[in-house]
PAMAR-175919 format. One line per field, with one value per residue (C-alpha): residue number from 1; z, y, x. Coordinates in Angstrom, 1 decimal, decimal comma. Layout:
PAMAR-175919
tivex = (NUM	...)
c3 = (Z	...)
c2 = (Y	...)
c1 = (X	...)
***
This chain:
PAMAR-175919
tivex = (1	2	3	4	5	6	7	8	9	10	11	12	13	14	15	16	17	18	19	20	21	22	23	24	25	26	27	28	29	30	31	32	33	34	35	36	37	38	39	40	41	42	43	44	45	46	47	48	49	50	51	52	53	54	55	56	57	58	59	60	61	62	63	64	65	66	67	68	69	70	71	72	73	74	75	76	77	78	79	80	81	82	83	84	85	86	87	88	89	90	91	92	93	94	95	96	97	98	99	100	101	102	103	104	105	106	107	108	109	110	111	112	113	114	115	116	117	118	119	120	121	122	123	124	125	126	127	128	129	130	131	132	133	134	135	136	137	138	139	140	141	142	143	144	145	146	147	148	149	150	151	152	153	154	155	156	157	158	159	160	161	162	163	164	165	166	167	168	169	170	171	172	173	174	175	176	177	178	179	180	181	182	183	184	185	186	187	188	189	190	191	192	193	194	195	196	197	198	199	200	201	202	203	204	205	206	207	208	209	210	211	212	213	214	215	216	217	218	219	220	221	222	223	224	225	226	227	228	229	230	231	232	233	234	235	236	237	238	239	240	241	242	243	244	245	246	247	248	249	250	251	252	253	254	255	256	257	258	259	260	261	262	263	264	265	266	267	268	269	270	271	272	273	274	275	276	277	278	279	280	281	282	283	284	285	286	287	288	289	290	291	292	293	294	295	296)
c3 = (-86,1	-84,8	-87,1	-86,0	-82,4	-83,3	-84,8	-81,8	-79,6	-81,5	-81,7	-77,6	-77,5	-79,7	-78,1	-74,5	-75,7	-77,5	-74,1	-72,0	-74,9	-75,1	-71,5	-70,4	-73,7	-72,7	-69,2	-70,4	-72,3	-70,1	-68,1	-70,5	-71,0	-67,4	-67,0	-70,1	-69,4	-66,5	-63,2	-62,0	-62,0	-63,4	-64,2	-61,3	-59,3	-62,0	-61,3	-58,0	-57,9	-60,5	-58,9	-55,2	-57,2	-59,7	-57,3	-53,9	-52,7	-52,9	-50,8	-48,3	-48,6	-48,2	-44,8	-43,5	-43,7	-42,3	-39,6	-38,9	-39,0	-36,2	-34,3	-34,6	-33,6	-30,7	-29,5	-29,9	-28,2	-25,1	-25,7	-24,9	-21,7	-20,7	-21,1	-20,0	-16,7	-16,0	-16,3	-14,0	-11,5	-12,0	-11,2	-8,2	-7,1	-7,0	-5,6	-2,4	-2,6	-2,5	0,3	2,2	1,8	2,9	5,9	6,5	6,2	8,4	11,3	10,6	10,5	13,7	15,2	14,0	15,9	19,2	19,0	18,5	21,7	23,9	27,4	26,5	30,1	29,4	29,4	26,0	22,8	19,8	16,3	15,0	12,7	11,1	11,0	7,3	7,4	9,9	9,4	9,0	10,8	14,0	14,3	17,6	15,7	13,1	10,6	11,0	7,9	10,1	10,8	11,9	9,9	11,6	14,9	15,5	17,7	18,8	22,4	21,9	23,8	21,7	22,4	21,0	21,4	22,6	23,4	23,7	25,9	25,4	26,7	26,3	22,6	22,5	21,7	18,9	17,9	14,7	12,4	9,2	7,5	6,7	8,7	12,2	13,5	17,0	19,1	20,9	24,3	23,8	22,2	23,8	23,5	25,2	28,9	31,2	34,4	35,9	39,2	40,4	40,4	44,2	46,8	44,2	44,0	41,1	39,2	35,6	32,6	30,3	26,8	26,7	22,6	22,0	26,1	28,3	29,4	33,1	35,8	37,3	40,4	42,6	46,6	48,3	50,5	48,1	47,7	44,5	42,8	39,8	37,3	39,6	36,9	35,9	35,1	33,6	36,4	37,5	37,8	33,8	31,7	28,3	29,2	31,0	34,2	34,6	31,0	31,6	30,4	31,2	34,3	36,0	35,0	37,2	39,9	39,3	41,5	40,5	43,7	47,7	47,1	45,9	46,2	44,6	43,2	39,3	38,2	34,7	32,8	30,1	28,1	27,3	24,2	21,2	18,9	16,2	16,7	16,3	13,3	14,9	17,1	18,8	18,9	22,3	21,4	24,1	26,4	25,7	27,8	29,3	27,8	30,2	31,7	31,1	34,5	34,4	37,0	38,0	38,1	39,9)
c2 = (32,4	34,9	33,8	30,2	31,5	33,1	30,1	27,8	30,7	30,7	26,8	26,8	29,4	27,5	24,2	26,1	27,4	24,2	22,5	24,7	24,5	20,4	20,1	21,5	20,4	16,7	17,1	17,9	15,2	12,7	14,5	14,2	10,2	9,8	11,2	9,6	5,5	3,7	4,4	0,9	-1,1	0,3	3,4	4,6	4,2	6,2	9,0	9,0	9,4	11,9	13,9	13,6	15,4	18,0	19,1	21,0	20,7	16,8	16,7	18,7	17,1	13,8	15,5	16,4	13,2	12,0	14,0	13,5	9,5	10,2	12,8	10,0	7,0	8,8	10,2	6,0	5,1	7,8	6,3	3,2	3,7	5,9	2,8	0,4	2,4	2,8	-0,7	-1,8	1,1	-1,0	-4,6	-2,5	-1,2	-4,9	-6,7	-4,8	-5,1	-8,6	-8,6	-6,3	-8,8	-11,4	-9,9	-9,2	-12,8	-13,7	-11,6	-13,0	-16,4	-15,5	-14,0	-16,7	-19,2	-17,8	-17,6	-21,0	-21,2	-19,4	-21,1	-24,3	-24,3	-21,1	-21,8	-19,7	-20,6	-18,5	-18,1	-16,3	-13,3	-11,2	-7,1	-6,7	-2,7	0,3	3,3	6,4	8,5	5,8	4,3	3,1	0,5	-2,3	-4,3	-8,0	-11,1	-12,6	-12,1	-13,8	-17,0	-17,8	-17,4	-13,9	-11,6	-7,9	-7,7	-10,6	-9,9	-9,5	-10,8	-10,0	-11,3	-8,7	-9,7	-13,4	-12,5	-12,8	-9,5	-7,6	-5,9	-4,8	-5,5	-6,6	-3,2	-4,6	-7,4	-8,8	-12,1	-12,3	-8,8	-7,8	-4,3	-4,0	-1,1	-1,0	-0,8	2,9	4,2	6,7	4,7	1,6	1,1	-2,8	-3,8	-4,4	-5,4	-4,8	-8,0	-6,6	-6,2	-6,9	-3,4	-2,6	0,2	1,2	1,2	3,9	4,5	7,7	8,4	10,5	10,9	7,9	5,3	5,4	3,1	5,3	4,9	2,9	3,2	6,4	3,6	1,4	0,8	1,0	1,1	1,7	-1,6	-2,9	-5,8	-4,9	-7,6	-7,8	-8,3	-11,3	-8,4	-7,3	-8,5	-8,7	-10,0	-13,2	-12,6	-12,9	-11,1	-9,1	-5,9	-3,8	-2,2	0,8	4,0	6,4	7,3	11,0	13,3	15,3	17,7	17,3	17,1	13,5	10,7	8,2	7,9	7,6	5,9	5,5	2,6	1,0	-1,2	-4,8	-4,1	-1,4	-0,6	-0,1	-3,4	-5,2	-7,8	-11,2	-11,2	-14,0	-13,5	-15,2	-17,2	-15,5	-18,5	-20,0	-19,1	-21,9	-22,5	-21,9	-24,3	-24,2	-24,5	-25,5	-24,4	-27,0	-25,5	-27,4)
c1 = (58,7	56,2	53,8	54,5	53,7	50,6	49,0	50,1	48,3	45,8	45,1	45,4	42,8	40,2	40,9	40,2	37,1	35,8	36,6	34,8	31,6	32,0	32,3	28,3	27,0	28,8	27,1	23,8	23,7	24,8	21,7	19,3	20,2	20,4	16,8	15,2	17,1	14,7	15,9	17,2	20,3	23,6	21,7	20,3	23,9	25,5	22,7	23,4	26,8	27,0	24,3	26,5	29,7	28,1	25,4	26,5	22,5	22,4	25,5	24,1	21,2	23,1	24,8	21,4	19,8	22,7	22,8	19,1	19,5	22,4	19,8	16,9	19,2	20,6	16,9	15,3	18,3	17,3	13,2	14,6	17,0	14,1	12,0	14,0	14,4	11,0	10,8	13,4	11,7	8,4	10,4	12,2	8,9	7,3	10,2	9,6	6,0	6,4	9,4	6,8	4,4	6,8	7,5	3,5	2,3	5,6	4,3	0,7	2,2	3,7	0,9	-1,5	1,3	0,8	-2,9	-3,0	-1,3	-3,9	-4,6	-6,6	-8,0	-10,0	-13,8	-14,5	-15,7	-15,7	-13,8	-10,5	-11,1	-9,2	-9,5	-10,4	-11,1	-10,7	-13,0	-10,7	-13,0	-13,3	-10,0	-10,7	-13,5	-12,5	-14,5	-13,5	-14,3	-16,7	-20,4	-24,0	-22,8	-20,3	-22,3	-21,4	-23,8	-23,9	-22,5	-19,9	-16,7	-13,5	-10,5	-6,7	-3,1	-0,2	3,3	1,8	-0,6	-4,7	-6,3	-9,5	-9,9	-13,4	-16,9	-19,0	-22,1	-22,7	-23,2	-23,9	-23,7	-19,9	-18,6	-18,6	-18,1	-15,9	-15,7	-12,4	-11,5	-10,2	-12,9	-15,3	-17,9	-16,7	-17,1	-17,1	-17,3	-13,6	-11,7	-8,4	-6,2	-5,0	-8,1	-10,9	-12,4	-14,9	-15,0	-16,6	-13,8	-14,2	-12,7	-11,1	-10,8	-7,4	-7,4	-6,1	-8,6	-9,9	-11,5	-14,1	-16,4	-13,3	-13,5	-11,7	-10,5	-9,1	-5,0	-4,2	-0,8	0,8	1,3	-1,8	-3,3	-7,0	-9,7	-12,9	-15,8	-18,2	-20,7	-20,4	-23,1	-21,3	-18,0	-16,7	-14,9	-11,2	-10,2	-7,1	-7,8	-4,2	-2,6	-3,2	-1,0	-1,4	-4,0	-5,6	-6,6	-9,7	-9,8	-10,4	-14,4	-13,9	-16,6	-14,6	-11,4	-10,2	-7,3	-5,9	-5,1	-2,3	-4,8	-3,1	-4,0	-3,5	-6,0	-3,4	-1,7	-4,9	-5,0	-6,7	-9,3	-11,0	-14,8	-16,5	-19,8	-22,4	-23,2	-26,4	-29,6	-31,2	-34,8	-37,5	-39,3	-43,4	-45,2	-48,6	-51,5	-54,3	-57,6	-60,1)
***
């Protein structure tokens, strides 16, 4: 009996150890055949899956490039909402350009409409022109798309539109073929001949720059109120008499010494709101007449 026992042991002690010798010498076999057999079809599945249970570094390998598939699908889906925002910021940004522009070539539109509404009885020729450039250091002077060819010249009055109304704007210094340069009323260059709309005074208007623009050189005598209209004078020799130029502000008082009195003056007129101007064609000179002496 104990013999019997000792045997049976015995016998499960070999077959243990035969098992544990079969079972590496089985696997590197099946190894060796798996690396020596050509590395498609049926064969290269079975390598795979093998290599995914027996080896702990090609799963983790496995759950790496997993993991970095998921890290690089997330990050190109983040590239392309990133993308896709910046476009829709781009299609945002232009949709409002263009309503801008809408809006901008609606006021021109309506601008343009009045114009073409200014007093046909007025004895002035020129041409419409629009303000294609200010000068950042001379903001009170504009650069308008039309020169000597379209019968342009220096000291041509200027004319603009404000609330409907035609008024004074400025004058033309410079010229080229296709640009004009216009200094306007407000600059400190500018000055005209003007009346008062209420007991026809005269005075010299001056541009005043930052400062407010005055009529200078008026009568002590003279009655002048506040809202008093202000023309352009018969006695100016650049612009045609009767252009409405503003109304008067406020008159100053410069001291008791005075000679004269100065008033200031609400031009018609702003130099920022200026878009269209209408250029007026200097009349024509009459051509002289040659006289011819007898001698005897």
């Amino acid at each position: 009996m104990v013999s019997s026992r000792k045997k049976t042991v015995k016998k499960q002690v070999y077959t243990g150890n035969r098992r544990r010798i079969l079972f590496p010498v089985a696997f590197l076999l099946l190894s060796f055949l798996l690396m020596i057999l050509p590395l498609e079809g049926f064969v290269s599945s079975v390598k795979t899956v093998l290599s995914y249970v027996f080896i702990p570094q090609v799963r983790l390998a496995h759950g790496t490039v997993k993991y970095a598939e998921g890290v690089h699908q997330t990050v190109q889906e983040l590239l392309n909402a990133h993308h896709e925002n910046r476009l829709l910021k781009q299609q945002i940004e232009m949709e409002h350009l263009l309503a801008s522009q809408a809006q901008t070539v609606f006021q021109e539109n309506q601008r343009l409409a009045a114009a073409l509404e200014l007093r046909p009885e007025l004895p002035w020729q020129g041409v419409w022109a629009k303000v294609a450039y200010r000068e950042p250091s001379q903001w009170n002077s504009v650069i308008i798309d039309k020169g000597s060819a379209d019968g342009i010249t220096e000291r041509c009055a200027v004319l603009s539109l404000e609330q409907g109304k035609e008024g004074l704007a400025g004058v033309v210094v410079e010229v080229t073929e296709n640009t004009a340069k216009v200094l306007l009323v407000r600059d400190e260059d500018f000055s005209a001949a003007v009346m008062l709309e209420k007991g026809q005074e005269e005075g010299l208007l001056v541009g005043g720059g930052a400062h407010a623009v005055r009529i200078k050189y008026l009568p002590l005598g003279a009655e002048i109120a506040k809202g008093d209209k202000v023309f352009t004078s018969a006695t100016s020799s650049i612009f045609p008499a009767g252009i409405l130029v503003g109304s008067v502000r406020a008159v100053r008082d410069d001291g008791s010494f005075q000679t004269a009195q100065t008033v200031e003056v609400d031009p018609l007129i702003r130099s920022a709101a200026v878009k269209e101007v209408f250029v007026l064609f200097k009349p024509e000179e009459p051509a002289k007449e040659a006289t011819y002496v007898e001698t005897l």
